[in-house]
C-alpha positions in Angstrom: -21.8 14.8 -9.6 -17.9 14.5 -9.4 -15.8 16.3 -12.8 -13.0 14.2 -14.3 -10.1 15.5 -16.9 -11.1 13.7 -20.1 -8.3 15.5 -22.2 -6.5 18.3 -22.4 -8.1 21.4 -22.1 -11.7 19.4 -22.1 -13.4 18.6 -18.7 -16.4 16.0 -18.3 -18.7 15.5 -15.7 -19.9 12.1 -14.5 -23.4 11.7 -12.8 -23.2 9.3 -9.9 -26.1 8.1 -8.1 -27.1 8.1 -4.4 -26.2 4.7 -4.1 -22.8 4.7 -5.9 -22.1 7.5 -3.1 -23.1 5.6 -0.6 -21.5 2.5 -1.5 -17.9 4.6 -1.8 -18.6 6.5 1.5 -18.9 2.9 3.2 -16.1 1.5 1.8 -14.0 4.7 2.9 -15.2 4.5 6.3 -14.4 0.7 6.5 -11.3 1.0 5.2 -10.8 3.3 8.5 -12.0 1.0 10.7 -9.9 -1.4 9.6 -12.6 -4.1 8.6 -11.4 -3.7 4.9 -11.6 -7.3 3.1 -8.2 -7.7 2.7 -7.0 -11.5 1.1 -11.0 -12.3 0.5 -12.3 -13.8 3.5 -15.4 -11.8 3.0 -16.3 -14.4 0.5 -16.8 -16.9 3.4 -19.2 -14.4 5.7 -21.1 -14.0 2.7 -21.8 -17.4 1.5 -23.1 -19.1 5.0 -24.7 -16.1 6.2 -27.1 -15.5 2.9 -27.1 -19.8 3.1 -28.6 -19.3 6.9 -29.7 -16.2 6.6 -31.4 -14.9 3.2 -32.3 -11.4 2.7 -30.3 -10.4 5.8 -27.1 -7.8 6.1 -25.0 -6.5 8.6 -26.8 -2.9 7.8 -29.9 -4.3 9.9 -30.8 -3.1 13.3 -34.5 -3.8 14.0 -36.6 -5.7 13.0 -39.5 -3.0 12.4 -38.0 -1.0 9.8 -39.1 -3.9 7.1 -42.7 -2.3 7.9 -41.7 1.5 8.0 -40.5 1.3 4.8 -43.4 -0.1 2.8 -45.4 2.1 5.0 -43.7 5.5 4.4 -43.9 4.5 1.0 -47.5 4.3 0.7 -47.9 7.4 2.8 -45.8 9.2 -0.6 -47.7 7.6 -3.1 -51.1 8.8 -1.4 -49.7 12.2 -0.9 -50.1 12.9 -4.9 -46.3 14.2 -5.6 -44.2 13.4 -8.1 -40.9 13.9 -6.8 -40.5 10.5 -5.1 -37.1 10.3 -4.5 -37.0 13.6 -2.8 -40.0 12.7 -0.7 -38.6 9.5 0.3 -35.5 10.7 1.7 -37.3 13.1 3.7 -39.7 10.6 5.2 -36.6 8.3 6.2 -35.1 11.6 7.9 -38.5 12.3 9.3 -38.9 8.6 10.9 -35.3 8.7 12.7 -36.5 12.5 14.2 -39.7 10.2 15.6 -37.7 7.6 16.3 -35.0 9.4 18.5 -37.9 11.0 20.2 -39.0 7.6 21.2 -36.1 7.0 22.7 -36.4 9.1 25.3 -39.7 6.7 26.8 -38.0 3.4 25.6 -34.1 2.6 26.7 -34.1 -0.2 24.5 -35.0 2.1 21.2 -31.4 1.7 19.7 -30.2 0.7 16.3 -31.5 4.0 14.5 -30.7 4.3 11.2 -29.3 7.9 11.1 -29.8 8.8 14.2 -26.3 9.9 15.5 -26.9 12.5 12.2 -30.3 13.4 12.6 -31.1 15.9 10.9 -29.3 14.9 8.0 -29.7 12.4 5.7 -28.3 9.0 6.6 -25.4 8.1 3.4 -27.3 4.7 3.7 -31.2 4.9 4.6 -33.3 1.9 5.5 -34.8 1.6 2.6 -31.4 0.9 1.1 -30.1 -1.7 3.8 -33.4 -3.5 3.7 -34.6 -3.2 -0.1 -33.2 -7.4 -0.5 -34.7 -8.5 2.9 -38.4 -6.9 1.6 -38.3 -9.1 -1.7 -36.6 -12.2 0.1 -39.1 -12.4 2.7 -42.0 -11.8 0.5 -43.0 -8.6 1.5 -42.1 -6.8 -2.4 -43.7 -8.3 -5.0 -41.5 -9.7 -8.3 -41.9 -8.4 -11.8 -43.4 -10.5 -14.0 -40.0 -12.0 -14.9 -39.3 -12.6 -11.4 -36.5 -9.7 -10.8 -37.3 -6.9 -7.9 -38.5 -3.6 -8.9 -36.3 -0.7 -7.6 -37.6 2.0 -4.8 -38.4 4.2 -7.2 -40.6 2.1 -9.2 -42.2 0.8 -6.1 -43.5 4.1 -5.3 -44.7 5.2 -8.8 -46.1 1.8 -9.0 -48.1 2.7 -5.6 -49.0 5.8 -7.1 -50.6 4.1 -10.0 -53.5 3.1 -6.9 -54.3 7.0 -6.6 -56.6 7.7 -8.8 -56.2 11.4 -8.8 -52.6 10.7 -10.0 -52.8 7.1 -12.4 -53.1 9.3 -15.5 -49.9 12.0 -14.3 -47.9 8.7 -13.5 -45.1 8.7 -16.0 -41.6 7.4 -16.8 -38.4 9.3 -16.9 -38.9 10.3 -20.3 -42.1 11.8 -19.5 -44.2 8.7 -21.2 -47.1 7.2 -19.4 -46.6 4.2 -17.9 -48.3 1.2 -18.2 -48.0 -1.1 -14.6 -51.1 -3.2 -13.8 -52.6 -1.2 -10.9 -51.8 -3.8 -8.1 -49.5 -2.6 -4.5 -45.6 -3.8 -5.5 -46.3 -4.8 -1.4 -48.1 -7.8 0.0 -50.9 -6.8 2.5 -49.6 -5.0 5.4 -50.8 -4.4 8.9 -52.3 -0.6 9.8 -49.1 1.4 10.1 -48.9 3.7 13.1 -50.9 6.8 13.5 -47.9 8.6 14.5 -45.9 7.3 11.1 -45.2 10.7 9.4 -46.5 13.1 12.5 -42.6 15.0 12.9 -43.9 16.0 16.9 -44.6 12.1 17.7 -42.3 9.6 18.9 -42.2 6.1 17.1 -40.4 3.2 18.7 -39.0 -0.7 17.5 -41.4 -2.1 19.4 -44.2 -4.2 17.1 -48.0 -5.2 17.7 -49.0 -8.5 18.0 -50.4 -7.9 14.4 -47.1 -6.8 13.3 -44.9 -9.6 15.0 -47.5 -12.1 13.5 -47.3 -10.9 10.1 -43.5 -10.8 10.2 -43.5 -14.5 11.6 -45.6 -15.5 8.7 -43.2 -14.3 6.1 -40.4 -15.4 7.7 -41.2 -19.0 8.4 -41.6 -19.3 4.5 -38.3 -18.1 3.6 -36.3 -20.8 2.0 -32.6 -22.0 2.3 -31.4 -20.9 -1.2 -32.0 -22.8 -4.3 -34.2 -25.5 -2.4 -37.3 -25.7 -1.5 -36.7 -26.2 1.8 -37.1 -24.0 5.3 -33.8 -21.8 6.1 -32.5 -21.4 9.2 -33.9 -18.1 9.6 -37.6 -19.3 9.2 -37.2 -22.4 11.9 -35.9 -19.6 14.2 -38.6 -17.5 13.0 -40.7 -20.4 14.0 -39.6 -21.3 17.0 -37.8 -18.6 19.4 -34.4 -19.8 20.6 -31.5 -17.4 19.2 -32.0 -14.4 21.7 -29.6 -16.2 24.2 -27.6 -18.2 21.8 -23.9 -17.1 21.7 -23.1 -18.5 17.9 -25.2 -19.7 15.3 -23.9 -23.2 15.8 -24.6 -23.0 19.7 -27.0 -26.1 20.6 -29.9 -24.1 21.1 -30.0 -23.5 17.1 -28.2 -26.6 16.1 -31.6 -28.5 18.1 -33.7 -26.5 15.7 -31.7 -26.9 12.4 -32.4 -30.0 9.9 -29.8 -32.2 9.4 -28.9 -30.2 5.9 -28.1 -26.9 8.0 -26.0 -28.8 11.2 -23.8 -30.1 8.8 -23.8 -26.8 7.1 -23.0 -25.1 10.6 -20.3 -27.4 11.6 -18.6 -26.8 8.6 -19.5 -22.9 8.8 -17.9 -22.8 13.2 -14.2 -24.6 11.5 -14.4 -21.9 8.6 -15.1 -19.0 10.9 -11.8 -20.1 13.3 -9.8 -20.4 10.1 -10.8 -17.3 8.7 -10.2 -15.7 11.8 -6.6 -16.9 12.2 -6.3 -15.9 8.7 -7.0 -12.2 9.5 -5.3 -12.2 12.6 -2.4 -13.5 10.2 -2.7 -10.8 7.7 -2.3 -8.1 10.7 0.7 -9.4 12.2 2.3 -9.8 8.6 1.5 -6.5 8.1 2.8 -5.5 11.2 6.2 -7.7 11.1 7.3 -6.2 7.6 6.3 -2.8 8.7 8.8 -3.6 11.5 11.3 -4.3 9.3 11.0 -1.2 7.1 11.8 0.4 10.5 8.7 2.1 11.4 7.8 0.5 14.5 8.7 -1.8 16.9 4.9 -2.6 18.6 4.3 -6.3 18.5 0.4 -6.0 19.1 -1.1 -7.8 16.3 1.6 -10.8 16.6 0.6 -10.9 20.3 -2.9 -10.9 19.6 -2.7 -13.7 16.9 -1.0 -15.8 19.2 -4.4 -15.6 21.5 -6.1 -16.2 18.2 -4.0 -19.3 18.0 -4.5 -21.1 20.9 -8.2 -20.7 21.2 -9.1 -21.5 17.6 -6.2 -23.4 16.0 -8.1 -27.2 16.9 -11.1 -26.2 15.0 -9.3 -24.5 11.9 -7.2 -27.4 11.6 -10.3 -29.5 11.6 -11.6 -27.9 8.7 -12.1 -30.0 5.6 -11.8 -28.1 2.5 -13.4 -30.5 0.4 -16.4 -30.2 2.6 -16.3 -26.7 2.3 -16.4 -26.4 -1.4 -19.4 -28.3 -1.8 -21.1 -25.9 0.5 -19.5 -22.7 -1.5 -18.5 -23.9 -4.8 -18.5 -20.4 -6.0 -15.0 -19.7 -4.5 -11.9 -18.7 -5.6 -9.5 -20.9 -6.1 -6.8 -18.6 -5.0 -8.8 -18.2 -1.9 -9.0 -21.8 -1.3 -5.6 -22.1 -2.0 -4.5 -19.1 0.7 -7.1 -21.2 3.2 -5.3 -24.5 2.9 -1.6 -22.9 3.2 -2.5 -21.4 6.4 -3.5 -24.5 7.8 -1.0 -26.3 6.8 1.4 -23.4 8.5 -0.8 -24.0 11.8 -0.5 -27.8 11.4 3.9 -27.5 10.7 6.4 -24.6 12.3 4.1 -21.2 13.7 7.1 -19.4 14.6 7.9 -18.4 11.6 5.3 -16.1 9.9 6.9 -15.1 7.2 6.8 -18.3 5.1 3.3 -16.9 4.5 3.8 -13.7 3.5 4.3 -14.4 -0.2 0.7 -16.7 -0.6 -0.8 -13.6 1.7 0.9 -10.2 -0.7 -0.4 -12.2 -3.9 -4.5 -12.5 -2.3 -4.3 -8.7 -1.2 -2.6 -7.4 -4.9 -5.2 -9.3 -6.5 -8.1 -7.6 -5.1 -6.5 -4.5 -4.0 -3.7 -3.5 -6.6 -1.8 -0.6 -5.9 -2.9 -0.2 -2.8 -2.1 -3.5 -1.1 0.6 -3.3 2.0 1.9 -7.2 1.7 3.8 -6.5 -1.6 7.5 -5.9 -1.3 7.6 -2.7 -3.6 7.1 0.7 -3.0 3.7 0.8 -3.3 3.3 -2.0 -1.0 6.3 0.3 1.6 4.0 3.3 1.1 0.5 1.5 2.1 1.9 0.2 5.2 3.6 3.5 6.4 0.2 5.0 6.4 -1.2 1.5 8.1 -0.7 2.3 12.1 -1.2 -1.2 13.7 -1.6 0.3 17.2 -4.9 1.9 15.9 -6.0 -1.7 14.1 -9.4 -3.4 15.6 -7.9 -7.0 16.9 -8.9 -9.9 14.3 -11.9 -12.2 15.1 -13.6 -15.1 13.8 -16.2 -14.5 11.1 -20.0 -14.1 13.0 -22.0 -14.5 10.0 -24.6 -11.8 10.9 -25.5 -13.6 13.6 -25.1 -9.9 16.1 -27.7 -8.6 13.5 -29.9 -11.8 14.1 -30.2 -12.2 17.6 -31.7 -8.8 17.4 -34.3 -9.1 14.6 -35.1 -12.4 16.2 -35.5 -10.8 19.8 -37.9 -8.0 18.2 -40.1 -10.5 16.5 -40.3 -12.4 19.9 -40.4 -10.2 22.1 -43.8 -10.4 25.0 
């Protein structure tokens, strides 16, 4: 609950949920790191990784936590309490406890959701971070209408089962409610014995009842708005991607249909564009810093000339037509900021500030006050508190595909 001034002499209190918290503490700790979405590349990440990808995000670790969560679930619902959200968060503390004690018998036992605050809450639990992936792989039951039921009402629709609690079930305004009495879950393996035991260790690692389960619903997830196989279910299908080094390495392109190469050669020239793009915004950033005379450090311009040399053939290569057609839902000042930076890359790169102006407008529309591009004082202001020695060194765009190779290798794994 955070209090707001509302008028003078009058203060009003605003209700935020778990999520919105979480949502702002993420954004504050990215803004830290420095992986802020600054002009809109984002955008691009986001379309060809939920293209290759559906249900996936760069919150997921392991592969097994799409089974604790339905399972801790029904563990609440047969417990008879009412207070589900409460319950919930302490069975998501509860599992990273086990699961840190696991640890101890199995190096490989990392990615733990809230482990590095055991034993506090994590900000962002599993069953937050993999809520989508449950209903886009099948594993969460629709409505009726087709729409995915929230955490909540997947448990008090679970409770509904309990027949010592289906007439106490009610909604939040203390009326009955009226779900048919089927699981909001699909039929799941036999969780763990040691699921919800606080003295036993858990691990990642899955039975072959649980890998063949997960291979099942994977294989019939489809590439968005067709009816046809995504990547993730022919790699699902057929295990190639612990090894690969990209999502267009030829290990997945032999695997892909002839929809997805084209897809992934389009999705390799954006990823080198993007990544000169955000190597450009940092050394902007840094160059007009320079000249407001707060530092000297040439870091980021160095780095972008790296950037350059290794990517600049492919980002060139891009076609932006072809691009379009795979995200037509972009901006066009985005597409606009794309094709001045190649043509910058195909003319004179020594000077980077022609771009500077294309660049300031991108940020101030999605960031306001509080872009650094701008030449005003806001913009002055947001860049003396930017320290580009501290800044992580710009990349291509991955796509998820870190996130991936791990869910793949747990689903594979002998």
């Amino acid at each position: 609950m955070a209090r707001r001034d509302i008028g003078e002499g009058v203060i009003g209190w605003i209700l935020l949920s778990r999520e919105a918290v979480a949502r702002a503490e993420q954004a504050l700790n990215s803004d830290e790191k420095g992986v802020r979405d600054e002009v809109g590349f984002l955008a691009l990440h986001q379309g060809f990784a939920d293209r290759f990808f559906p249900g996936t995000s760069v919150l997921h670790t392991r592969l097994r936590y799409v089974l604790f969560i339905p399972w801790m679930m029904e563990q609440i619902a047969a417990e008879g309490a009412s207070d589900h959200a409460r319950r919930l968060t302490v069975s998501e503390t509860a599992l990273a406890g086990q699961l840190k004690k696991g640890k101890l018998s199995d190096p490989e036992a990392d990615g733990i959701i809230g482990g590095r605050i055991w034993p506090r809450h994590a900000a962002q639990p599993p069953s937050f971070s993999y809520w989508t992936a449950l209903g886009a792989w099948g594993i969460l039951r629709p409505r009726p209408g087709g729409s995915m039921p929230s955490r909540i009402e997947a448990l008090r629709r679970l409770a509904q089962l309990n027949p010592k609690r289906r007439s106490r079930v009610t909604d939040d305004d203390g009326g009955a409610l009226d779900h048919d009495a089927v699981s909001p879950f699909v039929k799941l393996p036999r969780p763990p014995e040691a699921l919800g035991s606080r003295n036993e260790a858990l691990d990642f690692r899955m039975t072959e009842t649980e890998r063949g389960f997960l291979r099942k619903q994977l294989i019939g997830v489809r590439r968005p708005n067709t009816n046809n196989p995504s990547l993730l279910a022919r790699l699902a299908e057929i295990p190639v991607a612990a090894d690969a080094d990209d999502p267009w390495s030829s290990e997945v392109m032999e695997v892909a249909d002839q929809h997805d190469k084209f897809a992934l050669s389009v999705a390799r020239k954006t990823s080198a564009l993007a990544g000169i793009g955000r190597g450009i915004y940092a050394a902007l950033t840094e160059l007009v810093r320079s000249k407001d005379g707060l530092s000297d450090t040439t870091k980021q311009r160095d780095h972008l000339k790296m950037m350059i040399d290794v990517y600049s053939d492919d980002a060139c290569a891009l076609n932006l037509e072809e691009l379009t057609l795979l995200l037509p839902n972009l901006s066009r000042q985005l597409v606009n900021l794309l094709r001045a930076t190649q043509d910058w890359l195909k003319a004179d790169r020594d000077d980077l500030a022609t771009l500077r102006l294309v660049y300031a407008n991108a940020e101030q529309a999605r960031k306001g006050l509080r872009a650094r591009l701008p030449d005003n004082a806001a913009g002055r202001q947001r860049r003396a508190e930017w320290n580009p020695e501290l800044q992580p060194l710009a990349d291509p765009i991955g796509y998820r595909w870190r996130n991936i190779r791990r869910l793949m290798s747990d689903l594979h794994a002998s």
